[in-house]
C-alpha positions as CSV (number, residue, x, y, z in Angstrom):
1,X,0.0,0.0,0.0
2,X,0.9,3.4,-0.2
3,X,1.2,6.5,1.7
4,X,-1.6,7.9,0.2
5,X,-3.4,5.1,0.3
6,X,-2.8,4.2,4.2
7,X,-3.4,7.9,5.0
8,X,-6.5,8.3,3.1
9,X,-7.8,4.9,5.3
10,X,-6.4,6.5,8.7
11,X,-9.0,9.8,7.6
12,X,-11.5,7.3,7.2
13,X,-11.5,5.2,10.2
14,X,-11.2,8.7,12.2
15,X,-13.6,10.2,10.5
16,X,-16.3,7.0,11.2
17,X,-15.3,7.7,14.7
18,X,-16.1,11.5,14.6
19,X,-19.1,10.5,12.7
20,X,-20.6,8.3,15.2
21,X,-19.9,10.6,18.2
22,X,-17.4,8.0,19.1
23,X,-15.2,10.4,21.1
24,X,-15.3,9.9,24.8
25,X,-15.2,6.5,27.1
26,X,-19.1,7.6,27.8
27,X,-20.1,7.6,23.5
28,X,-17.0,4.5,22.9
29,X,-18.9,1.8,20.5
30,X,-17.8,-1.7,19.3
31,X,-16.0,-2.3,16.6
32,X,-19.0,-3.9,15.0
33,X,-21.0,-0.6,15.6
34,X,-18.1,1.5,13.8
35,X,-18.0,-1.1,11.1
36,X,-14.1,-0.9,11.2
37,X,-12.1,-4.2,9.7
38,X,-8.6,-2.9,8.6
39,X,-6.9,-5.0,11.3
40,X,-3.5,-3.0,10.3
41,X,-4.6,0.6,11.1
42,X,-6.5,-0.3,13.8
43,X,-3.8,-2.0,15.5
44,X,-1.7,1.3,14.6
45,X,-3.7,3.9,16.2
46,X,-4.8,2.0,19.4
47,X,-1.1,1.6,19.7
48,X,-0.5,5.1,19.5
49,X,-3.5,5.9,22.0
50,X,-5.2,7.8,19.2
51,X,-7.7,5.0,19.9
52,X,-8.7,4.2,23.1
53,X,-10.6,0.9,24.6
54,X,-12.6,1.3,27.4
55,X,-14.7,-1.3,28.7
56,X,-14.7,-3.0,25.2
57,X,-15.7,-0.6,23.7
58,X,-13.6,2.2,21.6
59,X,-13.5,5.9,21.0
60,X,-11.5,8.3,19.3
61,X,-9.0,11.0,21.4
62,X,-8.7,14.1,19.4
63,X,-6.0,15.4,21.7
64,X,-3.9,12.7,21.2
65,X,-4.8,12.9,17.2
66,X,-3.8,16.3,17.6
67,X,-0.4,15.5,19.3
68,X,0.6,12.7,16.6
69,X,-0.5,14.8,14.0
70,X,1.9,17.7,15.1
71,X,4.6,14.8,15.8
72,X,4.6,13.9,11.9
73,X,4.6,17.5,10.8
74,X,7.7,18.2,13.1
75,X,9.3,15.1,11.5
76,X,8.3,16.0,7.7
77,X,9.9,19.1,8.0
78,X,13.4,18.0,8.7
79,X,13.0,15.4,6.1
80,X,11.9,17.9,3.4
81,X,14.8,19.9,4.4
82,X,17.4,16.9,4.2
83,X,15.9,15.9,0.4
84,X,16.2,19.4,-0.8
85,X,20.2,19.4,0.3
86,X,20.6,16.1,-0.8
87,X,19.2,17.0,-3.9
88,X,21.4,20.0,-4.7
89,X,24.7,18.2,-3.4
90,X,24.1,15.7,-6.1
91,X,23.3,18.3,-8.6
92,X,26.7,20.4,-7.9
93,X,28.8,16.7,-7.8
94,X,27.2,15.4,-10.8
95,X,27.5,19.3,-12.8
């Protein structure tokens, strides 16, 4: 799969959640209700605590969406930087 791909599934599965109200321990719903089945992502972001289980039941925490969210844009930017420089090194090598 893709980045795009994976990311536009992640939007999906958080949006379901948003959808459903599924955002505190007191709205959490089952899987089942939430009609989630990507094993993969779902594994990913109850790792991460973006999902939460309480009482076996799930629901979404937007401030710790909001903190990985900030996370990857703190790493992309260093990475974007690093491609650009390796990008002109091997443009003033290879001139």
């Amino acid at each position: 799969m893709t980045a795009e791909i994976i990311a536009a599934k992640r939007r999906k599965i958080i949006k379901r959640f948003i959808s459903a109200g599924a955002i505190s321990a007191q709205t959490a719903q089952s899987k089942e209700e939430l009609r989630l089945h990507n094993r993969l992502l779902w594994a990913r972001l109850l790792k991460s605590g973006v999902i939460v289980e309480s009482k076996g039941k799930f629901y979404l925490d937007k401030k710790r969406l909001e903190e990985v969210q900030e996370r990857r844009k703190r790493m992309l930017i260093p990475l974007v930087i690093g491609l650009v420089l390796l990008f002109f090194t091997l443009f003033y090598l290879l001139k």
